[in-house]
C-alpha positions in Angstrom: 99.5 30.6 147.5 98.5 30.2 144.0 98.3 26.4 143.2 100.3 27.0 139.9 103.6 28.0 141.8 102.5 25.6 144.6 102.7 22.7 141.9 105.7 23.9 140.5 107.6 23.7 144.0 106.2 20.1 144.6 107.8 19.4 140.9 110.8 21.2 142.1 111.2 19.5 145.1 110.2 16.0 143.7 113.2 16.4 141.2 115.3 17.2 143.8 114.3 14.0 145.6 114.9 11.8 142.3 118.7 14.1 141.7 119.6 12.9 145.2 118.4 9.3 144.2 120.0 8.9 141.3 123.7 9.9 143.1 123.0 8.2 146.2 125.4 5.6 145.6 128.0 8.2 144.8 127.2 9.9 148.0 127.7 6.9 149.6 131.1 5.4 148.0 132.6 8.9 149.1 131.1 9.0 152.6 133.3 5.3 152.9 135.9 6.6 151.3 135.9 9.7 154.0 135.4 7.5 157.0 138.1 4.6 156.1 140.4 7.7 155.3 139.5 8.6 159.0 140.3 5.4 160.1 143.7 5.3 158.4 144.5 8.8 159.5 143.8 7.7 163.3 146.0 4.9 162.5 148.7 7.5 161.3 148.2 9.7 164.7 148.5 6.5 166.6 151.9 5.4 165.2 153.5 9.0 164.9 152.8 9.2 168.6 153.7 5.6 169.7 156.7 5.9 167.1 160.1 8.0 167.9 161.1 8.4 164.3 159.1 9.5 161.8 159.4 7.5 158.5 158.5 8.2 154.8 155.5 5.5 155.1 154.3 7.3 157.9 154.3 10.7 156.1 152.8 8.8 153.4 149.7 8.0 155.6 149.0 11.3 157.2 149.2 13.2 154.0 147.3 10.2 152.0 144.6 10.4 154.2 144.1 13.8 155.1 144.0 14.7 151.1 141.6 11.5 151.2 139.0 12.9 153.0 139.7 16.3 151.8 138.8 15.2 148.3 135.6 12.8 149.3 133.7 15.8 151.4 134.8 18.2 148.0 133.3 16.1 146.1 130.2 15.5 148.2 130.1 19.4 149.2 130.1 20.0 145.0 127.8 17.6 145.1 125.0 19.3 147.3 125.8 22.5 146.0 125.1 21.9 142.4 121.6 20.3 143.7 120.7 23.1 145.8 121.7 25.9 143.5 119.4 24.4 141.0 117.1 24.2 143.5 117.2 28.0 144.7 117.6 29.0 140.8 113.9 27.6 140.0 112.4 28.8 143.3 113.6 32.3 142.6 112.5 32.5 139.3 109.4 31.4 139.9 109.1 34.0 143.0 110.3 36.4 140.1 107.4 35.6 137.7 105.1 36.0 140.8 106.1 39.0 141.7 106.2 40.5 137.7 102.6 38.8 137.9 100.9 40.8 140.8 101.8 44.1 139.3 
């Protein structure tokens, strides 16, 4: 491999490395949000089947929590994709240049 594009990929990946870092608490504020969601929609399951009614509060909870952790993996999933697109853009570019270079 020529060490051009082999130094290019370390930058590319090192950049990725310092993207992820600089999010991380993001990452992890919505990975709590998704698991205490979780929690509450266990909670929810728990009381609709225990419960012979069903209430308002307890719709509440279902619904609240399901669109809770539906919203915290978007916005990770967004997240990751947006890193790794940028990613695959650079590496293909440079596999472009490499391959306009060897003929």
């Amino acid at each position: 491999m020529n060490p051009e594009i082999k130094e290019m990929l370390t930058e590319t990946l090192n950049a990725l490395e310092r993207l992820l870092n600089i999010f991380r608490i993001e990452r992890i504020i919505h990975l709590i949000i998704g698991a205490v969601a979780f929690l509450m929609l266990l909670y929810a399951i728990v009381l609709l089947i225990s419960s012979k009614d069903v209430t308002s509060s307890l719709l509440v909870s279902l619904f609240g929590s399901s669109g809770l952790i539906a919203a915290s993996s978007a916005r990770i999933t967004y997240f990751f994709n947006k890193a790794f697109g940028l990613i695959e853009e650079i590496i293909r570019s440079i596999i472009k240049s490499e391959k306009s270079h060897e003929k």
